[in-house]
N, C-alpha and C positions, 0 to 999 in steps of 0.2 A: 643760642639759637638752636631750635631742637631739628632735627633733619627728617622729613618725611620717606618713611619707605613703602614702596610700592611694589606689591606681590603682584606676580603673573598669575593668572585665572589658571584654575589643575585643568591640565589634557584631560578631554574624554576622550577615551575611548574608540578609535576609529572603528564603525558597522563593519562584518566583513561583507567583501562585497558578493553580490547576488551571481551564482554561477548559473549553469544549465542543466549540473547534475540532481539535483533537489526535483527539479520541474520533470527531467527527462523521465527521475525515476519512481513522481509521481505519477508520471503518464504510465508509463509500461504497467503498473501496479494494478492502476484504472483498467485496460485494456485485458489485462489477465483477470480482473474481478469482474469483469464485464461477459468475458467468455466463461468463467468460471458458469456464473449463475445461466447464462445460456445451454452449456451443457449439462446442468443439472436438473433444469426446467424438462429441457429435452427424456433424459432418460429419466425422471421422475414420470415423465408422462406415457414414454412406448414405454419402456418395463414394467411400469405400472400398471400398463393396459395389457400387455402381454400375458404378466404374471398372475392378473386376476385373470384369466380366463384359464389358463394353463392349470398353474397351484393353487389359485383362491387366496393367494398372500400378496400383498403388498413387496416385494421387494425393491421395486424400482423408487419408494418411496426410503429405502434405508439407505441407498448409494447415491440419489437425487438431493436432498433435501442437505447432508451434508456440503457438499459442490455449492450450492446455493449459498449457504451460511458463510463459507469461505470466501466465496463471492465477495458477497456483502461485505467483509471485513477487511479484502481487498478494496474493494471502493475507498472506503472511509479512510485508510491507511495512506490509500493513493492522496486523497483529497491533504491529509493533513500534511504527506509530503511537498504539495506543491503551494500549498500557506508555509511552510518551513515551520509546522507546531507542530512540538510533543513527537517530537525523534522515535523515543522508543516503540511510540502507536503506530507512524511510519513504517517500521522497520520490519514489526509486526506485519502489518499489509502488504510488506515485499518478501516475506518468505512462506506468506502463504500466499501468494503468485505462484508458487512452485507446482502449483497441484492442478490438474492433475499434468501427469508427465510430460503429456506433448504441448504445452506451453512453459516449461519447465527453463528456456532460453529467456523469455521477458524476466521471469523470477529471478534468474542469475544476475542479469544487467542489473537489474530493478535494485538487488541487493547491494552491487557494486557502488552503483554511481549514490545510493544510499550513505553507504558509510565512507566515500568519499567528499561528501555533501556534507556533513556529519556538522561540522563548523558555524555553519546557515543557519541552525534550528536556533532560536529560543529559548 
């Protein structure tokens, strides 16, 4: 008589579970890429206006237009931390929250609870 053997199903894998640092430090990212492009807009615009009437040069357009760009990349960084995709693009968007200076506290956090988060991404 032959004896049937019966295997156990493999363990997956237990998800890790979803913390608050991913989310928290897509939020801060957001909010720093948010004010970024605000005050880029800003002195894009008085500098800009300033500066053509003063030198006839655009400079408010060379200090403005960066802040913007950084912005923006803050955003998207933030967005992909708080989906928990593509770590590195996250991470990305939390260290340029650093800029400019006086928001330079969200950037810190943002980086922190980032590569404490680190486990969540995909």
């Amino acid at each position: 008589m032959a004896t049937i053997q019966t295997s156990t199903p493999p363990e997956t894998p237990k998800p890790e579970p979803r913390t608050w640092k991913p989310t928290t430090a897509g939020i801060l990212t957001i909010i720093a890429g948010i004010l970024n492009v605000i005050v880029g807009i800003v002195i894009s615009a008085v500098a800009g206006a300033a500066s053509w009437f003063v030198l006839g040069i655009g400079v408010g357009a060379a200090i403005g237009v960066p802040l913007i760009i950084i912005g923006i990349l803050s955003i998207i960084g933030g967005i992909y931390a708080t989906q928990r995709r593509h770590w590195g693009l996250a991470l990305v968007g939390a260290i340029l929250a650093l800029f400019p200076p006086p928001i330079i506290v969200l950037g810190i956090l943002a980086i922190i609870f980032m590569t404490m988060g680190k486990k969540e991404f995909a």
